[in-house]
N, CA, C and O of each residue as an XYZ file, in Angstrom:
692
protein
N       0.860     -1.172      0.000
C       0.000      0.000      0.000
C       0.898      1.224      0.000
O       1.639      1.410      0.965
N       0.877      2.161     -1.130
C       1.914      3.417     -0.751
C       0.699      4.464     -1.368
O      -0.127      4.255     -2.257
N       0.978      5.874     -0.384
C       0.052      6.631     -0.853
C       0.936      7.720     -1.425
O       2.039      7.906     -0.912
N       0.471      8.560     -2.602
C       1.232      9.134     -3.174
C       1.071     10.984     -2.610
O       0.577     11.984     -3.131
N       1.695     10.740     -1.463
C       2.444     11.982     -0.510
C       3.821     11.825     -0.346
O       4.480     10.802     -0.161
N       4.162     13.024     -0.444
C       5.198     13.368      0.564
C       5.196     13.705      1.626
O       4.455     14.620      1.987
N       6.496     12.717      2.938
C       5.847     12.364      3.624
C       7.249     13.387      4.471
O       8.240     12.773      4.866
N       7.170     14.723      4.636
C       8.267     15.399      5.174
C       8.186     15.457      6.979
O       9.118     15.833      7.690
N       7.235     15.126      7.325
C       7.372     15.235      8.819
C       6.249     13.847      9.648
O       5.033     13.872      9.838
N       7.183     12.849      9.957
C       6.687     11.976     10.865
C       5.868     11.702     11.974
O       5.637     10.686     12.629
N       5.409     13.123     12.024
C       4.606     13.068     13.205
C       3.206     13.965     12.850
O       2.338     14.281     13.662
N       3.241     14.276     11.431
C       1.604     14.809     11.366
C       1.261     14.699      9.617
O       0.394     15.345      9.027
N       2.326     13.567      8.940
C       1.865     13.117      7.607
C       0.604     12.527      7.708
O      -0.223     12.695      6.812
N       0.332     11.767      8.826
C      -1.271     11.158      8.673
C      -2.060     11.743      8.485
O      -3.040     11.321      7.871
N      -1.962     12.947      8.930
C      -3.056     14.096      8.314
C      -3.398     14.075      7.241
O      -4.603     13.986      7.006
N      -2.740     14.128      6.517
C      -2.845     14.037      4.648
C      -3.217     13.074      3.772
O      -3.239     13.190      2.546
N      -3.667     11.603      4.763
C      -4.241     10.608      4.138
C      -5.473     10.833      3.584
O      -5.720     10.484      2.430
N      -6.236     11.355      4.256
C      -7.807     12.160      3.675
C      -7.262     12.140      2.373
O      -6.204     12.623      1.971
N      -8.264     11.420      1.685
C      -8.446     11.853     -0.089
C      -7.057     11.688     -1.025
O      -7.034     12.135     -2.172
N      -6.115     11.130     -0.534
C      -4.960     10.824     -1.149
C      -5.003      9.220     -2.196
O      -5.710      8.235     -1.981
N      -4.086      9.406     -3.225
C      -4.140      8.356     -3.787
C      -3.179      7.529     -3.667
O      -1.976      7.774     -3.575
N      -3.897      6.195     -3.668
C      -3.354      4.863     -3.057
C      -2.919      3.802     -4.397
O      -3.818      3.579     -5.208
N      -1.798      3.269     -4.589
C      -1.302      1.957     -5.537
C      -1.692      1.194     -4.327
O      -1.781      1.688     -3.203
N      -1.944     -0.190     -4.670
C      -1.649     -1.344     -3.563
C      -1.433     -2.620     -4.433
O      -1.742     -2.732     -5.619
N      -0.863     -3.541     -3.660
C      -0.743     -4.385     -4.839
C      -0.978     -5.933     -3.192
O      -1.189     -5.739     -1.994
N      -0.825     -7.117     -3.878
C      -0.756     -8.216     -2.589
C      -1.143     -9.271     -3.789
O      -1.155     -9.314     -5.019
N      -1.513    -10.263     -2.420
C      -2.538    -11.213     -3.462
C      -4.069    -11.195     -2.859
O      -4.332    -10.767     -1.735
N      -4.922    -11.663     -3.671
C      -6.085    -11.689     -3.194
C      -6.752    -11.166     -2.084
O      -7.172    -10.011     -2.167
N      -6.970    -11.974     -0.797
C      -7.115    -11.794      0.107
C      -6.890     -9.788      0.689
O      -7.714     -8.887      0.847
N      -5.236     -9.858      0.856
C      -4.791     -8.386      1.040
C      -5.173     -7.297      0.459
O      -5.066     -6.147      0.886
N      -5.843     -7.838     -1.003
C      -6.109     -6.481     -1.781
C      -7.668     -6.499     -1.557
O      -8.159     -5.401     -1.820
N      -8.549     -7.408     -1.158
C     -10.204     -7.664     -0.961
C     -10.091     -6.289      0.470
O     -10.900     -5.406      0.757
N      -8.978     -6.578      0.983
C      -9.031     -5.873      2.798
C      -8.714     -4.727      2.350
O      -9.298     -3.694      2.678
N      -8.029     -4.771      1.782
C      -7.139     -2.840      1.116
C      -8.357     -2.197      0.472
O      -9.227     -1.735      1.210
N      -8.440     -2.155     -0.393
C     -10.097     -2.079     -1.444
C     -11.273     -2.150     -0.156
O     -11.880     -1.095      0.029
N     -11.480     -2.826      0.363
C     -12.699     -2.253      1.070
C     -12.456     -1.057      1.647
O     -13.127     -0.049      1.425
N     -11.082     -1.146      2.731
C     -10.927     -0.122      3.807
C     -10.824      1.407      3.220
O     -10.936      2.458      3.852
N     -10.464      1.122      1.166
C     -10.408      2.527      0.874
C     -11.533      2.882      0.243
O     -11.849      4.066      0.359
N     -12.310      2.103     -0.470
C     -13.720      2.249     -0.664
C     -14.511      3.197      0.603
O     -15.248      4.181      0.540
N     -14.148      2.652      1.385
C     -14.845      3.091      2.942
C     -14.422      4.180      3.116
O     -15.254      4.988      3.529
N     -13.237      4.604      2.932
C     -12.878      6.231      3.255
C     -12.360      6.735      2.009
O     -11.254      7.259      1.883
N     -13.301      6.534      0.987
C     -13.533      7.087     -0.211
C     -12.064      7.858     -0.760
O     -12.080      8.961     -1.307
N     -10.980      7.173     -0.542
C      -9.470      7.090     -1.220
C      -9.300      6.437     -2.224
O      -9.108      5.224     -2.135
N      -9.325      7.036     -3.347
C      -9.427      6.699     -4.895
C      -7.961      5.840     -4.865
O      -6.973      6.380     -4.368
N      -7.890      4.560     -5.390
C      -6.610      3.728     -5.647
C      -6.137      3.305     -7.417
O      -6.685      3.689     -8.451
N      -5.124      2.534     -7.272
C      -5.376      1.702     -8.451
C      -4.338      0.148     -7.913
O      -3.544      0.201     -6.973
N      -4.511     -0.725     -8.486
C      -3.880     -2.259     -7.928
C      -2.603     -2.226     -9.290
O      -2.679     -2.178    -10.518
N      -1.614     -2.274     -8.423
C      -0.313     -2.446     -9.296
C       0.223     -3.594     -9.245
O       0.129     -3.937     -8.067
N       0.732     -4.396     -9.828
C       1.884     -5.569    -10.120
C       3.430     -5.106     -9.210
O       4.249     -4.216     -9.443
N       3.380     -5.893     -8.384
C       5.079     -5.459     -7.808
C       5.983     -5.247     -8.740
O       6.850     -4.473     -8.336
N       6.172     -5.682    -10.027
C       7.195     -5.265    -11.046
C       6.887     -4.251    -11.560
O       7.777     -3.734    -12.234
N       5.554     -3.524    -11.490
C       5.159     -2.249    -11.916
C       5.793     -0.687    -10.878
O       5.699      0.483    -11.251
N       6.209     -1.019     -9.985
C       6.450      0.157     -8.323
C       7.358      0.620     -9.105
O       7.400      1.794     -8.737
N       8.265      0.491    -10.094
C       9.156      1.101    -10.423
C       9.216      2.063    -10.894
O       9.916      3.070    -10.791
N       7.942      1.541    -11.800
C       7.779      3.389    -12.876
C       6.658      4.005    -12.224
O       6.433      5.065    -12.810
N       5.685      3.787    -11.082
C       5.324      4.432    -10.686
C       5.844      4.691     -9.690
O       5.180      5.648     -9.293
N       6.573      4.511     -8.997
C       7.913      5.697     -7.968
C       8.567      7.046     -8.385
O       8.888      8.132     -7.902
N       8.584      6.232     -9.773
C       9.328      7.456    -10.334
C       8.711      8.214    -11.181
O       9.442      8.886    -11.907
N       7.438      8.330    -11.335
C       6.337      9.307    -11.654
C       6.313      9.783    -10.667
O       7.145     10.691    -10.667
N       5.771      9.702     -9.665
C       6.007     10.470     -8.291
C       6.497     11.335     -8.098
O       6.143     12.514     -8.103
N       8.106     10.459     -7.740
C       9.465     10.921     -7.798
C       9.663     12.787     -8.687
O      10.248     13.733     -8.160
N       8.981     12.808    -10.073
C       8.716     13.632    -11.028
C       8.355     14.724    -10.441
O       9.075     15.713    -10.310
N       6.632     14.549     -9.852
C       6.043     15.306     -9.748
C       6.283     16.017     -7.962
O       5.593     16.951     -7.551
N       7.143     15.482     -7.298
C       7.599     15.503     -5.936
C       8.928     16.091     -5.787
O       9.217     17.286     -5.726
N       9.735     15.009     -5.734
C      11.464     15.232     -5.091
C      11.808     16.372     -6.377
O      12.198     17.530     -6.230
N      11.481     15.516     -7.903
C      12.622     16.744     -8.823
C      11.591     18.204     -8.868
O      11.996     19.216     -9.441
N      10.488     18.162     -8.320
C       9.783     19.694     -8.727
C      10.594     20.553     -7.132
O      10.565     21.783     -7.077
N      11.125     19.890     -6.193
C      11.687     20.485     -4.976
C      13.164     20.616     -5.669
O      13.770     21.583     -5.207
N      13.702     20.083     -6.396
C      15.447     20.513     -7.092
C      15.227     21.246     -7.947
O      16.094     22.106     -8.106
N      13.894     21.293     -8.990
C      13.798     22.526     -9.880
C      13.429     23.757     -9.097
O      13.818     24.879     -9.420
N      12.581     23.479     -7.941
C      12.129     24.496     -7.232
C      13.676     25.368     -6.556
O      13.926     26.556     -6.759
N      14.520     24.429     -5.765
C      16.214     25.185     -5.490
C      16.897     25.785     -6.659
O      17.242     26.966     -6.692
N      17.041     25.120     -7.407
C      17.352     25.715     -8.613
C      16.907     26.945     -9.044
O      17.717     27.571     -9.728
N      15.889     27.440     -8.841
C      15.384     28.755     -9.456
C      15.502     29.882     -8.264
O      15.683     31.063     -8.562
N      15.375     29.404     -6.747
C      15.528     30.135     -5.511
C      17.173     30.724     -5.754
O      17.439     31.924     -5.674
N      18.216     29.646     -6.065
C      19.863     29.677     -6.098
C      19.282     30.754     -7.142
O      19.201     31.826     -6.541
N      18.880     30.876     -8.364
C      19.556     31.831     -9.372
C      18.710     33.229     -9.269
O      18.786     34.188    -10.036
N      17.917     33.088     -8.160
C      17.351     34.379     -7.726
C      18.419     34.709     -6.702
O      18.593     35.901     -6.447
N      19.349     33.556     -5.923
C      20.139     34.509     -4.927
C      20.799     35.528     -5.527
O      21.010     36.687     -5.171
N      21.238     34.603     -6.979
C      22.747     35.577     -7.718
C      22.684     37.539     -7.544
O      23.507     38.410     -7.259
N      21.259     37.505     -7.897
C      20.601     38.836     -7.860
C      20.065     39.222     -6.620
O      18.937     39.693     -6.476
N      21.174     38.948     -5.409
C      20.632     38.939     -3.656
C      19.440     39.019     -2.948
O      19.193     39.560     -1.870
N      18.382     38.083     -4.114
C      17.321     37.693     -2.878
C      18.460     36.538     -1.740
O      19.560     35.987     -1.758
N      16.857     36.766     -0.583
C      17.381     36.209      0.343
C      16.470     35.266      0.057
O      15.542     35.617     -0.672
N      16.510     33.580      0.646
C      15.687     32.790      0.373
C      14.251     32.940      0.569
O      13.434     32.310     -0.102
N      13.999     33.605      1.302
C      12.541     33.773      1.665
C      11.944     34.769      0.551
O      10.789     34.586      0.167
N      12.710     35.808      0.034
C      11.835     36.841     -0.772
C      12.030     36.284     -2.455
O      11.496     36.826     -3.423
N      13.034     34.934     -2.509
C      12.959     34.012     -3.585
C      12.050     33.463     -3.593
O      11.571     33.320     -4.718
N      11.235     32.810     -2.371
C      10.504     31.829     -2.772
C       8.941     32.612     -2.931
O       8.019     32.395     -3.717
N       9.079     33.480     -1.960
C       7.642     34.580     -2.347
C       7.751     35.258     -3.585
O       6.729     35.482     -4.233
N       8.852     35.607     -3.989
C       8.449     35.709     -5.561
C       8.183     34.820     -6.858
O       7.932     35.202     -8.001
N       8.284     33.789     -6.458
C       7.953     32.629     -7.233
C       6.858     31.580     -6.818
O       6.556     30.707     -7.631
N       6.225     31.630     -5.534
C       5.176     31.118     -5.070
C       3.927     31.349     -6.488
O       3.809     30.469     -7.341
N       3.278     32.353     -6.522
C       2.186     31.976     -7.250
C       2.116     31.926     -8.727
O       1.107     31.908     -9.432
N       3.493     31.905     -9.108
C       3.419     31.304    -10.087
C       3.537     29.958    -10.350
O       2.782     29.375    -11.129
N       4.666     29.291     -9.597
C       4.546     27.855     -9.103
C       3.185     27.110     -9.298
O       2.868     26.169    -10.026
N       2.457     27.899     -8.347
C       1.657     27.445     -7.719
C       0.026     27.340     -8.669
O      -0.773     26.411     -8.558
N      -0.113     28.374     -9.434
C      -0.865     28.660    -10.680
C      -0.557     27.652    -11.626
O      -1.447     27.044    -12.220
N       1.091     27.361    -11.867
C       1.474     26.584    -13.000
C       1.074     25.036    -12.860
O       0.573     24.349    -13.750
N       1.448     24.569    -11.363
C       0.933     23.319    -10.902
C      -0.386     23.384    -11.550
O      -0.637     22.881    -12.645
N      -1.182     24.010    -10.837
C      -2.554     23.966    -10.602
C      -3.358     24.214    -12.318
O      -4.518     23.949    -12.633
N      -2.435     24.705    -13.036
C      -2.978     24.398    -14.635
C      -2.559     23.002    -15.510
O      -3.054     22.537    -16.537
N      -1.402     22.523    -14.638
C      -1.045     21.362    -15.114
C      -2.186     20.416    -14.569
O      -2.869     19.721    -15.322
N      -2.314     20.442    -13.394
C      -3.426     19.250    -12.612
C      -4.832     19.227    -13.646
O      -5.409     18.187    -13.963
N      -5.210     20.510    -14.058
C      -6.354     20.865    -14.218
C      -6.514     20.833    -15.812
O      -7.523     20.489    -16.427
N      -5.225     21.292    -16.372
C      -5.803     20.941    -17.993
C      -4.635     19.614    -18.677
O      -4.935     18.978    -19.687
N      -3.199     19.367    -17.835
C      -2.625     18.245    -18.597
C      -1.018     19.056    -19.243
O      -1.047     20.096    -19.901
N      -0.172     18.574    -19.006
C       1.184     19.380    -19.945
C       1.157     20.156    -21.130
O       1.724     21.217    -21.390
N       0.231     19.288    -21.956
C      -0.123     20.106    -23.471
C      -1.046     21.668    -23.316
O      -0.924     22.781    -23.827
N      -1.820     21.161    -22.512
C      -2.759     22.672    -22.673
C      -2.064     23.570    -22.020
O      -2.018     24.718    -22.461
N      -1.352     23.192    -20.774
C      -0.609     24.566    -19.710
C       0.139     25.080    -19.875
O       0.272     26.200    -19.381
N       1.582     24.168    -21.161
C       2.744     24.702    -21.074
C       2.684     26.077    -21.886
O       2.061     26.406    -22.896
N       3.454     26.658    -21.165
C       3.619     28.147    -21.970
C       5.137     28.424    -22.116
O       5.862     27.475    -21.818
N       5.974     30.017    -22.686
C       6.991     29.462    -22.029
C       7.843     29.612    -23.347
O       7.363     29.219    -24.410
N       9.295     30.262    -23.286
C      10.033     30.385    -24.452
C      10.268     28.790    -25.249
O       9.912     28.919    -26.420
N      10.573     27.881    -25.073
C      10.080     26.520    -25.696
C       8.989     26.775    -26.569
O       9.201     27.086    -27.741
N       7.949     26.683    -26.152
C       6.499     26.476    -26.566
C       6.643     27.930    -27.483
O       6.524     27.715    -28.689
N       6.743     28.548    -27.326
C       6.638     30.024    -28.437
C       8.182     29.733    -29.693
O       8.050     29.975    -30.893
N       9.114     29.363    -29.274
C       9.951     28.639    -30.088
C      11.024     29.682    -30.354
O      11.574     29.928    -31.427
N      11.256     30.372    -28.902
C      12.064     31.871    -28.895
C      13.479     31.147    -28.451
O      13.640     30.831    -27.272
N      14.225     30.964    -29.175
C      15.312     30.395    -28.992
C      16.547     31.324    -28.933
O      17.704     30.970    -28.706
N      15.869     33.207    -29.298
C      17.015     34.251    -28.293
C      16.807     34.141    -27.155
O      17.647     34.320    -26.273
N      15.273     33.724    -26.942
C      15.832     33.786    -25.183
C      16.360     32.474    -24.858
O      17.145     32.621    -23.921
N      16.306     31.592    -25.113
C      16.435     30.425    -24.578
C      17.917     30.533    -24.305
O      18.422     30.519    -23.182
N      18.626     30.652    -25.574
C      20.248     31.089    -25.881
C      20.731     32.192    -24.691
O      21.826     32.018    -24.155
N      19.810     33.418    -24.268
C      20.482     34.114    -23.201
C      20.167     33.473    -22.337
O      19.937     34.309    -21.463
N      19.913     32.195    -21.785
C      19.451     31.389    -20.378
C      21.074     30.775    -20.590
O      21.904     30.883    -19.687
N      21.275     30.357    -21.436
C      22.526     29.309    -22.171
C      23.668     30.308    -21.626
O      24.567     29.950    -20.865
N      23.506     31.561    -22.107
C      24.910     32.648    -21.822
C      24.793     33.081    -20.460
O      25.843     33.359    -19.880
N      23.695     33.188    -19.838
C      23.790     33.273    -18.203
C      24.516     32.081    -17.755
O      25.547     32.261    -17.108
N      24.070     30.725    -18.044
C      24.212     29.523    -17.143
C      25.684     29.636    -17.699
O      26.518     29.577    -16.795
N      26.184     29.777    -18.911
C      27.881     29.685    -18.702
C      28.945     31.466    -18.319
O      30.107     31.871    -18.330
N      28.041     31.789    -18.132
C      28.636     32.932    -17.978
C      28.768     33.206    -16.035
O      29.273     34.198    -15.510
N      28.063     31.835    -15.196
C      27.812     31.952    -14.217
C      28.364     30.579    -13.594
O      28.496     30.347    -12.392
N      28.692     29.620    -14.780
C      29.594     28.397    -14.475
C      28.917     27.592    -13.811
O      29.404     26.944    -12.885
N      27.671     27.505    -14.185
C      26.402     26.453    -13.812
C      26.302     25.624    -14.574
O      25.318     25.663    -15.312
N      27.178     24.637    -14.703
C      27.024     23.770    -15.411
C      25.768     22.752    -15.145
O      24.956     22.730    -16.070
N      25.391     21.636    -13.669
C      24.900     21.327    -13.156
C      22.959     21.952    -13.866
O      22.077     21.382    -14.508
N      23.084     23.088    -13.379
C      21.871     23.924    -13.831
C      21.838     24.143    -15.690
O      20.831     24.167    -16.398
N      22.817     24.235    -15.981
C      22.542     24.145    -17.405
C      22.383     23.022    -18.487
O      22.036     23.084    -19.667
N      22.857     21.682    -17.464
C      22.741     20.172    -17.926
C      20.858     20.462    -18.058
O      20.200     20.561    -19.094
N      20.493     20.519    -16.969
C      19.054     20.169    -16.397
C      18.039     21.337    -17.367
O      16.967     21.125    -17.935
N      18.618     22.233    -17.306
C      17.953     23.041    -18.355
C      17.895     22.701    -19.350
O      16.749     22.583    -19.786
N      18.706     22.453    -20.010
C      19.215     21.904    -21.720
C      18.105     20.535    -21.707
O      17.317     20.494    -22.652
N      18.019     19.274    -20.521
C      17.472     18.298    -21.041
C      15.956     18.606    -20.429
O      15.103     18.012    -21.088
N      15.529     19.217    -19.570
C      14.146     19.436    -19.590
C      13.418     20.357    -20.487
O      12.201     20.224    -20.610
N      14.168     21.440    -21.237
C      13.929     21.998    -22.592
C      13.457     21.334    -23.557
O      12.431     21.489    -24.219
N      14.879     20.018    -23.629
C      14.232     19.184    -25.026
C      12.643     18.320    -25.007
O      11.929     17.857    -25.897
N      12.545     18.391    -23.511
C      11.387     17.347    -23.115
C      10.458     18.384    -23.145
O       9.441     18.125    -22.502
N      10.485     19.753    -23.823
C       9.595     20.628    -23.144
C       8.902     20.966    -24.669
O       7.719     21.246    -24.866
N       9.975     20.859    -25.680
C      10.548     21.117    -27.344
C       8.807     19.735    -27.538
O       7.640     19.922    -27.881
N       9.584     18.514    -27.098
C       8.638     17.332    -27.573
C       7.110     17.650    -27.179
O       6.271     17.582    -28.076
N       6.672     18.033    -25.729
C       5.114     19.100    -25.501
C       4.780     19.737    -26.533
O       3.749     19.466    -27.149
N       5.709     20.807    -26.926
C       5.769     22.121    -27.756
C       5.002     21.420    -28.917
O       3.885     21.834    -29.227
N       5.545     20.418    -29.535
C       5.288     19.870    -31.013
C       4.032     18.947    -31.235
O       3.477     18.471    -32.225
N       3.808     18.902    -29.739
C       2.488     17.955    -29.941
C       1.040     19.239    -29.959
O       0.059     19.252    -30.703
N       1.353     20.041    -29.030
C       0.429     21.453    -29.018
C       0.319     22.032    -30.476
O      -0.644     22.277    -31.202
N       1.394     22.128    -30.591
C       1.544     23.348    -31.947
C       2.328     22.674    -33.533
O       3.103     23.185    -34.341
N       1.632     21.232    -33.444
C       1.832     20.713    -34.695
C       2.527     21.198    -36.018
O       3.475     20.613    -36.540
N       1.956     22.303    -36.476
C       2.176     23.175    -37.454
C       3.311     24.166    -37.536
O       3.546     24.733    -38.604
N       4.238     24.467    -36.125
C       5.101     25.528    -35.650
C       6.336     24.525    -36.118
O       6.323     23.299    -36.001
N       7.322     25.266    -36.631
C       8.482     25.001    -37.420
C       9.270     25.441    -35.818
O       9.431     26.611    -35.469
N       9.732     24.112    -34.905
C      10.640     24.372    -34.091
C      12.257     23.948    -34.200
O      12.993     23.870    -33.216
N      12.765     23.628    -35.903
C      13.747     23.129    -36.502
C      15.434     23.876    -35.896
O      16.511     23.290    -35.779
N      15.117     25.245    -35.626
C      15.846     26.507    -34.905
C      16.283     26.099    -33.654
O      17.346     25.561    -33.341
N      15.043     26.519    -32.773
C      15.236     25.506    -31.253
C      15.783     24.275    -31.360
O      16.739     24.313    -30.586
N      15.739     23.048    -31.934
C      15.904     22.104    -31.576
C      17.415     21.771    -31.909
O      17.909     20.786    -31.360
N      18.273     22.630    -32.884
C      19.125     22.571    -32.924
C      20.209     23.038    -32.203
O      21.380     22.666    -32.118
N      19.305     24.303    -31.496
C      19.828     25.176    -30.564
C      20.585     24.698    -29.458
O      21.651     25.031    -28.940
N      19.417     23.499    -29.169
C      19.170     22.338    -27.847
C      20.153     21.155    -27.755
O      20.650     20.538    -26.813
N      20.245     21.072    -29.160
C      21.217     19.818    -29.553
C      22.669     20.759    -28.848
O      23.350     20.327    -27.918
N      22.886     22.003    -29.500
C      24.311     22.640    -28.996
C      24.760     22.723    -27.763
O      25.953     22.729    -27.458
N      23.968     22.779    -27.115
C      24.122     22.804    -25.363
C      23.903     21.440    -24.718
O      23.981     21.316    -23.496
């Protein structure tokens, strides 16, 4: 049975079981007991194959641990320009938080916005001349390959948009 929270403090994660979603997997018996008890407190599940936990960990994993390293990542390159962590993360809170909440609500294709998706590859290129001009390599790996994954969104939205420019751009970095 794993519920898909993060589970940052041991002593009041139970709180957050309300309405959370549940994988479970067993044999028979275990999953008849699991399935009722979440039926009963109306916790939407799905029954996984133990050889399946893998790729759904790391869907998770996605939408959890790496959105908290993209989330440092953008706090660090607001320090450069001496925010302090706190007036980093309040300036990036509701957009975060808007952006989640359009992803949940319409899906990657409809939400993404975003020099990628418009296929502005001067700006993309001055992200490229900051990150080496600031010796972020680390940050400019992660940029460069969540771009290209951002390029592949881009092309499914906007079928018709010639992103031949960008993608070569992407290949360079």
């Amino acid at each position: 049975m794993h519920p898909a929270l993060a589970f940052s403090s041991k002593e009041n994660s139970y709180k957050d079981l309300d309405g959370a979603f549940f994988t479970i997997e067993g044999d028979k018996e275990a999953l008849d007991i699991l399935t009722k008890n979440l039926d009963r407190l109306k916790n939407p599940y799905k029954i996984l194959k133990t050889k399946d936990k893998s790729g759904y960990h790391l869907s998770t994993v996605c939408v959890s641990n790496l959105v908290i390293g993209l989330g440092y990542m953008a706090t660090e390159l607001l320090k450069i320009y001496d925010f302090s962590e706190r007036e980093a993360l309040d300036a990036l809170k509701v957009l975060g938080e808007k952006n989640l909440e359009n992803f949940f609500d319409k899906g990657a294709i409809n939400s993404l916005t975003g020099p990628v998706d418009r296929g502005d590859y001067n700006t993309i290129n001055s992200h490229f001349d900051f990150l080496d001009k600031h010796d972020l390599k680390i940050e400019k790996e992660v940029y460069s390959k969540i771009s290209t994954l951002l390029l592949e969104i881009s092309k499914k939205k906007n079928p018709n948009r010639d992103y031949n420019i960008l993608e070569e751009e992407l290949k360079k970095n």
